[in-house]
C-alpha positions as CSV (number, residue, x, y, z in Angstrom):
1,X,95.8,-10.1,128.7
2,X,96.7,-6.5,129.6
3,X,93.3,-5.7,128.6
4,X,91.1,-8.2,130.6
5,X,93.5,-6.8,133.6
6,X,92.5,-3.2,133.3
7,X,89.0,-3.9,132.2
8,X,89.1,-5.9,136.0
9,X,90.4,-3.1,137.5
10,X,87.6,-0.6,136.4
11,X,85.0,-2.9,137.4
12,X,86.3,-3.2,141.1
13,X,86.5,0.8,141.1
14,X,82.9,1.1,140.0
15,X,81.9,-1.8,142.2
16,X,83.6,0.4,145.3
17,X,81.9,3.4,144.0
18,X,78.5,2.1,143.9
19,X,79.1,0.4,147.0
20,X,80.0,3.8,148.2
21,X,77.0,5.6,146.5
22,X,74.5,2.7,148.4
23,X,75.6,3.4,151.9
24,X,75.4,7.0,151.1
25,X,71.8,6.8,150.2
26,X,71.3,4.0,153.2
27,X,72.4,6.6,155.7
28,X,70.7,9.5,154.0
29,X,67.2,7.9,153.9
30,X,67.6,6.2,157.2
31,X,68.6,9.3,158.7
32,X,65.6,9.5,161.2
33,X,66.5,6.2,162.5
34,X,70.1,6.6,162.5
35,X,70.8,10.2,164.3
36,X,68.2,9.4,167.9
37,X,70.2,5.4,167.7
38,X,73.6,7.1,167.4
39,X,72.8,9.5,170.5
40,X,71.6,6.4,172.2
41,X,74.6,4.4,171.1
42,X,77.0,7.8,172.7
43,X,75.2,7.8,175.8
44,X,75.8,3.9,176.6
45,X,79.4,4.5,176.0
46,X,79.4,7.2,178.0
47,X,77.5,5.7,181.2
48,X,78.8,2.0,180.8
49,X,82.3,2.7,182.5
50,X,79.9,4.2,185.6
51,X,78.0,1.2,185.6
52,X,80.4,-1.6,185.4
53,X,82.2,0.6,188.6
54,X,78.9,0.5,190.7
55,X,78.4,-3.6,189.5
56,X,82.5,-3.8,190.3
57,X,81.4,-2.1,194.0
58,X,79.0,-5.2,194.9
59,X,75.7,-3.4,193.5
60,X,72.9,-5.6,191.8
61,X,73.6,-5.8,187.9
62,X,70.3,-4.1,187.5
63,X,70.4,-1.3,189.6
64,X,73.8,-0.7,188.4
65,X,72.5,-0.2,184.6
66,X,69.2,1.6,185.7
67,X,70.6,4.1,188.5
68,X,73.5,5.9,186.0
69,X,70.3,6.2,182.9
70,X,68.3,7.2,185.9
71,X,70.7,10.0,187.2
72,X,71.4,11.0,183.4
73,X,67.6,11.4,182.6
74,X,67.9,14.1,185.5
75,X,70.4,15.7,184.4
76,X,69.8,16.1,181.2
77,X,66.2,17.0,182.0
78,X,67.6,20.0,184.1
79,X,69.1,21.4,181.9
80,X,66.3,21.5,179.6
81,X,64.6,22.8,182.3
82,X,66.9,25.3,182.8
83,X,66.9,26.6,179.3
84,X,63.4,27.0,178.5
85,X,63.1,28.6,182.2
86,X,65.7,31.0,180.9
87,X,64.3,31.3,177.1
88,X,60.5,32.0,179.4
89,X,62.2,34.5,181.2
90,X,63.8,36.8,178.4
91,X,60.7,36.7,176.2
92,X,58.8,37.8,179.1
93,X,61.8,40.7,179.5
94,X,61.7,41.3,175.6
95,X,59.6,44.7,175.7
96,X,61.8,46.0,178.4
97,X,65.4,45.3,176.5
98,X,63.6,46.9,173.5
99,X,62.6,49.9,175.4
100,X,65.9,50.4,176.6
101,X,67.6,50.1,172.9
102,X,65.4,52.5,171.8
103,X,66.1,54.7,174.4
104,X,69.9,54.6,173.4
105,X,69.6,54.8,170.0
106,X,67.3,58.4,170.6
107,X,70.8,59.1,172.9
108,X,73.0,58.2,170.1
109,X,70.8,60.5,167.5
110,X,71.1,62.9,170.1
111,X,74.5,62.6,170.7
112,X,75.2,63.2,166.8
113,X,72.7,65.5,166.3
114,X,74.9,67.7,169.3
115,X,78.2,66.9,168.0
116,X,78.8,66.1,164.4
117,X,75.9,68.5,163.6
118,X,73.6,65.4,161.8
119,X,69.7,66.1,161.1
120,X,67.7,63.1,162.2
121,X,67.3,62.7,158.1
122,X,70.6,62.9,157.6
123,X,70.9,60.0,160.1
124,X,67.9,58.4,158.3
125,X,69.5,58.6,155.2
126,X,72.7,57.3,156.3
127,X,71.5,54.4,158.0
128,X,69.4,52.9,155.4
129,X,72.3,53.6,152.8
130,X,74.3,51.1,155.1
131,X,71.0,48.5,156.0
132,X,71.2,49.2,151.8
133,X,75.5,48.2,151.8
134,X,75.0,45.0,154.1
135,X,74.1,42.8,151.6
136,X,76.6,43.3,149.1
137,X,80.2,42.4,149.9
138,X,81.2,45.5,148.8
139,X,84.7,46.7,150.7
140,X,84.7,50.0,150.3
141,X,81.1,50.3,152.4
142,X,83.0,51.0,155.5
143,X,84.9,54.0,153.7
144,X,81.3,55.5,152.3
145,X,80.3,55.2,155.9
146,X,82.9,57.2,157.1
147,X,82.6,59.3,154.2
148,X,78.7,60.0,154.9
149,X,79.9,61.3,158.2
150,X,82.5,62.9,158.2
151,X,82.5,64.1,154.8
């Protein structure tokens, strides 16, 4: 008896596990049906207290479920707008912000050439030692940094 009861329990844990396992792979393959219907699912909850106030306020059922998808649409259209308006902008402003890095790195180099006495190799060296250092995880990097110049 104790037997039959334990070999019952393992099969409801492996029933619960493949259970488990199938929704898994469910929501996994159904992925690109599943991730646009939960947005739409978030946005309904999110506009249906607006609606039932404007259907609660005497206006038509319809217009009530129509004008708050309506207003969203906007909004959230906008705001795309707005983005790719500003994304437009700064690649269109890209050669200027790189111009004026490169002008204050050639201040920097200057600034170390005057002060800490470094050769534009010696800063050529240095800084592809440390491009070289940025992969590993190495914690004494910053230390050989600091070494490098002031050592």
């Amino acid at each position: 008896m104790e037997q039959n009861s334990t070999h019952n329990v393992n099969t409801r844990i492996l029933q619960i596990l493949q259970y488990f396992v199938l929704i898994c792979l469910i929501l996994y393959m159904g992925r690109t049906l599943f991730i646009p219907l939960s947005f739409a699912v978030l946005i309904s909850f999110l506009l249906f207290p607006v609606s039932s106030w404007m259907e609660n306020k005497g206006m038509p059922r319809v217009l009530a479920i129509i004008l708050p998808g309506l207003l969203a649409t906007i909004f959230l259209g906008s705001l795309a707008y707005l983005l790719f308006a500003q994304l437009a902008e700064l690649t269109y402003e890209w050669s200027d912000i790189n111009n004026k890095v490169i002008e204050a790195l050639q201040n920097v180099s200057v600034l170390l050439a005057d002060n800490l006495g470094l050769s534009a190799d010696k800063q050529s060296e240095i800084i592809q030692n440390i491009a070289g250092n940025t992969g590993n995880k190495n914690i004494f990097s910053a230390g050989q940094c600091l070494y490098q110049f002031y050592g």
